[in-house]
DOMARZA-995115 format. One record per residue (C-alpha): residue number from 1; x, y, z. Coordinates in Angstrom, 2 decimals, always signed. Example, Ala and Ser with C-alpha at 12.3 -4.5 7.8 and 13.67 -1.06 7.14 Angstrom:
<atoms>
<atom><pos>1</pos><u>+12.30</u><v>-4.50</v><w>+7.80</w></atom>
<atom><pos>2</pos><u>+13.67</u><v>-1.06</v><w>+7.14</w></atom>
</atoms>
This chain:
<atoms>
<atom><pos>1</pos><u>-12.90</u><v>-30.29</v><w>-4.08</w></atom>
<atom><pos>2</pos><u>-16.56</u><v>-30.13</v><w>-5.59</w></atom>
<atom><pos>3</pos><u>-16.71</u><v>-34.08</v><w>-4.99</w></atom>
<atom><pos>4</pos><u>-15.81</u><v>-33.25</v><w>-1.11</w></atom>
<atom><pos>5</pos><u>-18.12</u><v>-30.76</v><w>-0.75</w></atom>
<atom><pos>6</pos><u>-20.51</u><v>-32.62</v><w>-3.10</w></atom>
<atom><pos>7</pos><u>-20.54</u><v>-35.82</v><w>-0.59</w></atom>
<atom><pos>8</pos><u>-20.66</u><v>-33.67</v><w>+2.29</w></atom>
<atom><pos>9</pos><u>-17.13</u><v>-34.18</v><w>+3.40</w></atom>
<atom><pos>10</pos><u>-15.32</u><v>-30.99</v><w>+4.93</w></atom>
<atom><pos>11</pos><u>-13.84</u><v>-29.54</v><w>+2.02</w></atom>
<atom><pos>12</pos><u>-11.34</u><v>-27.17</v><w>+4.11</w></atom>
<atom><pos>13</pos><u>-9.06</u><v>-30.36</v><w>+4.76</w></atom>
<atom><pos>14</pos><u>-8.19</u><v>-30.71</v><w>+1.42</w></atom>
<atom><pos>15</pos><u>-7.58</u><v>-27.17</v><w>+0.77</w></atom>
<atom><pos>16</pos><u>-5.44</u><v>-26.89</v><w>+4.21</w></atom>
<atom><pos>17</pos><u>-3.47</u><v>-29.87</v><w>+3.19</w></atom>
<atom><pos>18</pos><u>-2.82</u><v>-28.21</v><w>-0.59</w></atom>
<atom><pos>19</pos><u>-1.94</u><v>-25.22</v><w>+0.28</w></atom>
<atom><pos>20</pos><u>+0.62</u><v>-27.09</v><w>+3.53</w></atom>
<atom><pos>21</pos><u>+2.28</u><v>-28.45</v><w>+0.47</w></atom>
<atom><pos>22</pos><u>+2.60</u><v>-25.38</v><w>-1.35</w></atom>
<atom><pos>23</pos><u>+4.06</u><v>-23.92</v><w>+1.60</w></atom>
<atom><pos>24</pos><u>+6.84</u><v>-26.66</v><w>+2.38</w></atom>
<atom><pos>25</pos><u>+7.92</u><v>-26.42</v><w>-0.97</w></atom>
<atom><pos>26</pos><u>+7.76</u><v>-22.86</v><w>-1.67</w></atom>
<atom><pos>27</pos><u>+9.84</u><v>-22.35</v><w>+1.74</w></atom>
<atom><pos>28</pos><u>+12.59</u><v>-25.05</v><w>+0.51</w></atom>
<atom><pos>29</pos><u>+12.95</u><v>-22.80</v><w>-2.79</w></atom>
<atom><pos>30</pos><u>+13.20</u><v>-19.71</v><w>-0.19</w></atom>
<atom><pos>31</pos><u>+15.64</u><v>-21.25</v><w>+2.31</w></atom>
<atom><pos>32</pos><u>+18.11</u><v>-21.62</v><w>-0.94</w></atom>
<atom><pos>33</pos><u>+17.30</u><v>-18.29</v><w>-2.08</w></atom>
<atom><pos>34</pos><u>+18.08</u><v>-16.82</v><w>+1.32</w></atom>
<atom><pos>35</pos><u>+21.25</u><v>-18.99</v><w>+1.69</w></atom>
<atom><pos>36</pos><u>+22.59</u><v>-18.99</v><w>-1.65</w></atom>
<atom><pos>37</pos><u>+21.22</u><v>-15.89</v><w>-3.67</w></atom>
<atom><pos>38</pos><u>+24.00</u><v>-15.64</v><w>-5.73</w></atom>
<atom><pos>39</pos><u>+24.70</u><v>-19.06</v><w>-6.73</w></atom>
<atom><pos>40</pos><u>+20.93</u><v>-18.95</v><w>-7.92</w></atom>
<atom><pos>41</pos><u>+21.72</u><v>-15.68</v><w>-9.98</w></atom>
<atom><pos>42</pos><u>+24.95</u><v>-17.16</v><w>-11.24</w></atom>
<atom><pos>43</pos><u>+23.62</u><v>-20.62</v><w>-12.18</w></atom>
<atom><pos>44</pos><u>+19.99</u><v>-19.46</v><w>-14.12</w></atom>
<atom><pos>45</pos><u>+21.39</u><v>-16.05</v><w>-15.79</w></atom>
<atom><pos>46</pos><u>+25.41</u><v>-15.52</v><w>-14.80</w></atom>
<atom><pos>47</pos><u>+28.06</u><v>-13.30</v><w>-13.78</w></atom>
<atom><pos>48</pos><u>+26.78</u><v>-10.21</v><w>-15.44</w></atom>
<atom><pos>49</pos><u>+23.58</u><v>-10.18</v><w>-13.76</w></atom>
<atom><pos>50</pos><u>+25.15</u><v>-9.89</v><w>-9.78</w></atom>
<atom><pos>51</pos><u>+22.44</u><v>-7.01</v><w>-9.23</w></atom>
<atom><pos>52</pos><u>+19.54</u><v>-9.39</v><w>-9.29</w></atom>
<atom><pos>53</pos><u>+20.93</u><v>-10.71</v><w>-6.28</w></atom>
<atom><pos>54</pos><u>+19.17</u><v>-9.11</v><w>-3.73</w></atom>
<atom><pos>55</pos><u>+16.22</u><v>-9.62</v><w>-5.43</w></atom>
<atom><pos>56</pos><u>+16.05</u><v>-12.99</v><w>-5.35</w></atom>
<atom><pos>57</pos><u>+14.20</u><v>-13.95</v><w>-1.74</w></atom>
<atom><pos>58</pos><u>+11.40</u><v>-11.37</v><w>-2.86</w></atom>
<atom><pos>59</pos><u>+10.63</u><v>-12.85</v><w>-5.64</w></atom>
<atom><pos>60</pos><u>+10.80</u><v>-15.91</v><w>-4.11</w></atom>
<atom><pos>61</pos><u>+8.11</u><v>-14.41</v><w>-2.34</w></atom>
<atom><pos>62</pos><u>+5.99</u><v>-13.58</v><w>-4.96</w></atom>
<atom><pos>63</pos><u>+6.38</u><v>-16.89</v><w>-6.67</w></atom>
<atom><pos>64</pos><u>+4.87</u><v>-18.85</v><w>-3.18</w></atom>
<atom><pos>65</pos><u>+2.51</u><v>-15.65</v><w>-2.89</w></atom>
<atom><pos>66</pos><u>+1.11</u><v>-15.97</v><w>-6.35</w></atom>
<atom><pos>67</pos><u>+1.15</u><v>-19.88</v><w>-5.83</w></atom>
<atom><pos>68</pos><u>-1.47</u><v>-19.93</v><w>-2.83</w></atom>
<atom><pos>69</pos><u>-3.22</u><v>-16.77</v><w>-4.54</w></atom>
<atom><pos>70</pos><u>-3.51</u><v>-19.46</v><w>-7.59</w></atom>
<atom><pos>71</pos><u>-4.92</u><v>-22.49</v><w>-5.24</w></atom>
<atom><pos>72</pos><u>-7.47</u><v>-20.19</v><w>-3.67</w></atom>
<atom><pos>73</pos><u>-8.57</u><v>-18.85</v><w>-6.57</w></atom>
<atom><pos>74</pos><u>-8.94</u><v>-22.48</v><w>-8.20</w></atom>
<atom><pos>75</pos><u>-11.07</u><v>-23.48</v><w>-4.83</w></atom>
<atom><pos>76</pos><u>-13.47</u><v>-20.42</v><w>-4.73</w></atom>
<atom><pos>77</pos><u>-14.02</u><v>-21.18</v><w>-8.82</w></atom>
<atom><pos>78</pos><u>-14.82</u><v>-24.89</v><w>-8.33</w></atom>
<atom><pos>79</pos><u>-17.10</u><v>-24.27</v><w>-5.18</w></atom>
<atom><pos>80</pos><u>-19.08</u><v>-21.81</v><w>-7.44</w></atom>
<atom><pos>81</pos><u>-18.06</u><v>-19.08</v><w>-5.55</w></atom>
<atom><pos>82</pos><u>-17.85</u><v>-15.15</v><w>-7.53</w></atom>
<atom><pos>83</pos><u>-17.19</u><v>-12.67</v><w>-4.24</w></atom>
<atom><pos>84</pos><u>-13.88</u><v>-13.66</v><w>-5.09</w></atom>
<atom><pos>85</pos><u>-13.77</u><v>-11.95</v><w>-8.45</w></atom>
<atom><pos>86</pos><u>-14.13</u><v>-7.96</v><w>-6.99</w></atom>
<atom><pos>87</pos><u>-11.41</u><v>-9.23</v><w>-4.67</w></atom>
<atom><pos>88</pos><u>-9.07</u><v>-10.16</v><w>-7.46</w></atom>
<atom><pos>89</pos><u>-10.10</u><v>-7.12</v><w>-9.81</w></atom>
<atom><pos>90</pos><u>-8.97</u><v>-4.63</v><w>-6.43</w></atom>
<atom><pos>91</pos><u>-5.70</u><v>-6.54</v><w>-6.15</w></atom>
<atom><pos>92</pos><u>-4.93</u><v>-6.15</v><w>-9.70</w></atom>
<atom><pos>93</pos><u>-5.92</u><v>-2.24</v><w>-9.64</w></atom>
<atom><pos>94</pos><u>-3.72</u><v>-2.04</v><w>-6.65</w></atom>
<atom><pos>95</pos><u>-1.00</u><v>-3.31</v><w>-7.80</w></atom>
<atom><pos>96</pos><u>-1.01</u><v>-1.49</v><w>-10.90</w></atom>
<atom><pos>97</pos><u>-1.41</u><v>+1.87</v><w>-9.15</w></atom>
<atom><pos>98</pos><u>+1.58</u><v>+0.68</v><w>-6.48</w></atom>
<atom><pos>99</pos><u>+3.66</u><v>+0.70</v><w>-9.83</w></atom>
<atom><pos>100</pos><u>+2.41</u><v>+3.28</v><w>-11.03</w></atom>
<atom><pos>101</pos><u>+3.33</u><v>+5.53</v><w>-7.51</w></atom>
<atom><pos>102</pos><u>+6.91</u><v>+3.44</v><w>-6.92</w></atom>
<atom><pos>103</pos><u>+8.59</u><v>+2.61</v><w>-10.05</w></atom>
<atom><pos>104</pos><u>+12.09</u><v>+4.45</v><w>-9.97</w></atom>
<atom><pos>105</pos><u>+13.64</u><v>+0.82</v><w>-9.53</w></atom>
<atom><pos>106</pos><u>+13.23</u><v>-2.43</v><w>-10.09</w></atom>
<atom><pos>107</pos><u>+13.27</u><v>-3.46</v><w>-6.41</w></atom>
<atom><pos>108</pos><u>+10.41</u><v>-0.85</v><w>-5.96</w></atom>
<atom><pos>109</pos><u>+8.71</u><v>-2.87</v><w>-8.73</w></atom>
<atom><pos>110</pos><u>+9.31</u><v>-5.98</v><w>-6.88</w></atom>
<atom><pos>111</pos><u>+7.89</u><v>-4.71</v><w>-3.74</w></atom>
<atom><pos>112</pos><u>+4.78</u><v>-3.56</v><w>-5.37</w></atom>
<atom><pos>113</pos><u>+3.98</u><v>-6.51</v><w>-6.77</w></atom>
<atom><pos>114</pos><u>+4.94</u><v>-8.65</v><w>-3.11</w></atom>
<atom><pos>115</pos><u>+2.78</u><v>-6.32</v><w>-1.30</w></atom>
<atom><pos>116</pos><u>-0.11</u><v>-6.58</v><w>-3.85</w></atom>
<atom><pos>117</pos><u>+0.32</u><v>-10.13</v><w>-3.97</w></atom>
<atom><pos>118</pos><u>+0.17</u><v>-10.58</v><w>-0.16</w></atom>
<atom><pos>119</pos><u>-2.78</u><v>-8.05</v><w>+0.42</w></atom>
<atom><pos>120</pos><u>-4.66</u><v>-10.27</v><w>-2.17</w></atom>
<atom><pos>121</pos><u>-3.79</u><v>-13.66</v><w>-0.27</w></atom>
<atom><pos>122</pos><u>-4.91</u><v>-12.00</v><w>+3.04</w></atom>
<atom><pos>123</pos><u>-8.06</u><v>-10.99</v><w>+1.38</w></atom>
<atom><pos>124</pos><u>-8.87</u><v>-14.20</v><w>-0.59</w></atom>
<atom><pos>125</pos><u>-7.53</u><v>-15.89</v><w>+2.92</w></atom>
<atom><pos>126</pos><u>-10.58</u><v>-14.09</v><w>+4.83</w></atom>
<atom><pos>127</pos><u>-13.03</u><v>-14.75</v><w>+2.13</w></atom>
<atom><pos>128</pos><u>-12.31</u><v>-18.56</v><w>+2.53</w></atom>
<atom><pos>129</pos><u>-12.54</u><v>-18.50</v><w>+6.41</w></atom>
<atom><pos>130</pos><u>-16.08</u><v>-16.94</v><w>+5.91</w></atom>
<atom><pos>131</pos><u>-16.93</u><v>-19.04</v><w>+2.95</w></atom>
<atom><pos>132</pos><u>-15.97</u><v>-22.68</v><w>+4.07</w></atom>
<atom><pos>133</pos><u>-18.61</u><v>-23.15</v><w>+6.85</w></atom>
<atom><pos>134</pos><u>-21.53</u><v>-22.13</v><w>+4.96</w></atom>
<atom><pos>135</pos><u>-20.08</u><v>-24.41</v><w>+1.68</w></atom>
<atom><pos>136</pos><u>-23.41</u><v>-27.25</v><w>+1.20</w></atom>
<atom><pos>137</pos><u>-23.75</u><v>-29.89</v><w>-1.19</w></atom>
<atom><pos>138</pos><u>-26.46</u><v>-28.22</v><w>-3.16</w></atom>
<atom><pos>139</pos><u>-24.18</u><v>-25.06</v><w>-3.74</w></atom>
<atom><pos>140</pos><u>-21.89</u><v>-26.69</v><w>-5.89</w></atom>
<atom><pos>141</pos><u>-24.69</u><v>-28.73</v><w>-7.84</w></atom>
<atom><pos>142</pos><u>-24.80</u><v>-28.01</v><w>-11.39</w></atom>
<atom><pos>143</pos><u>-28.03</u><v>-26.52</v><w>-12.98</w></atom>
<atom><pos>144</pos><u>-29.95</u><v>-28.88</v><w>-15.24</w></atom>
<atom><pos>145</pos><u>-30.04</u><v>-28.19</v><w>-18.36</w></atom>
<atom><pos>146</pos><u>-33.36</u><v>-26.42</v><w>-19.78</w></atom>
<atom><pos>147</pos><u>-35.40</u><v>-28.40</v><w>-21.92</w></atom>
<atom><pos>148</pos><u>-37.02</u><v>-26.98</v><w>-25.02</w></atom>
</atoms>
């Protein structure tokens, strides 16, 4: 990513194409989950765990959610880029007060953490759109090192 933006090359590309990947994968995982939820359950934990069941697309969900929050994340830190960071630090007091406020069950838990998840990849989503077009070879230069 830094060498893309480094040479001048449009950096967004690579990104788009990274996080198309994520996406076809992540929504192969989901079409089993949504097909098959409790042959998942019943093959990774068993028969005594049938309640998980309908929890299984959601956290699908958060899996792919947390995925792309991770690739963004990993762009905006090796384009030198910090507005990122108050984004992340509201998504993680959000999601802690959503648990906080809805916790009587566990797919209340789950849904806090989805909707967290997904408010934080909207965000970081928005921050990229503004971010890519300004993104010059001289911001992701490293500093020289002083000299004593």
């Amino acid at each position: 990513m830094v060498e893309a933006v480094a040479k001048e090359q449009h950096p967004g590309r690579i990104l788009l194409s990274s996080a198309g990947i994520l996406t076809a994968l992540g929504a192969g995982a989901l079409l089993v989950f949504a097909v098959v939820p409790g042959l998942v359950v019943g093959i990774l934990f068993g028969p005594s765990f049938r309640d998980a069941i309908p929890l299984v697309f959601p956290v699908g969900l958060i899996g792919l959610a947390l995925a792309l929050d991770n690739l963004l994340v990993q762009f905006f830190m090796a384009v030198h880029d910090r507005v990122f960071v108050p984004i992340l630090a509201l998504a993680v007091l959000s999601e802690g007060v959503l648990i906080f406020l809805f916790h009587a069950r566990v797919g209340q838990v789950v849904m806090d953490v989805l909707v967290a998840l997904l408010g934080l990849l909207v965000l970081l989503a928005i921050r990229c759109y503004v971010l890519l077009p300004t993104l010059r070879a001289e911001s992701v230069a490293e500093p020289e090192p002083a000299l004593p």
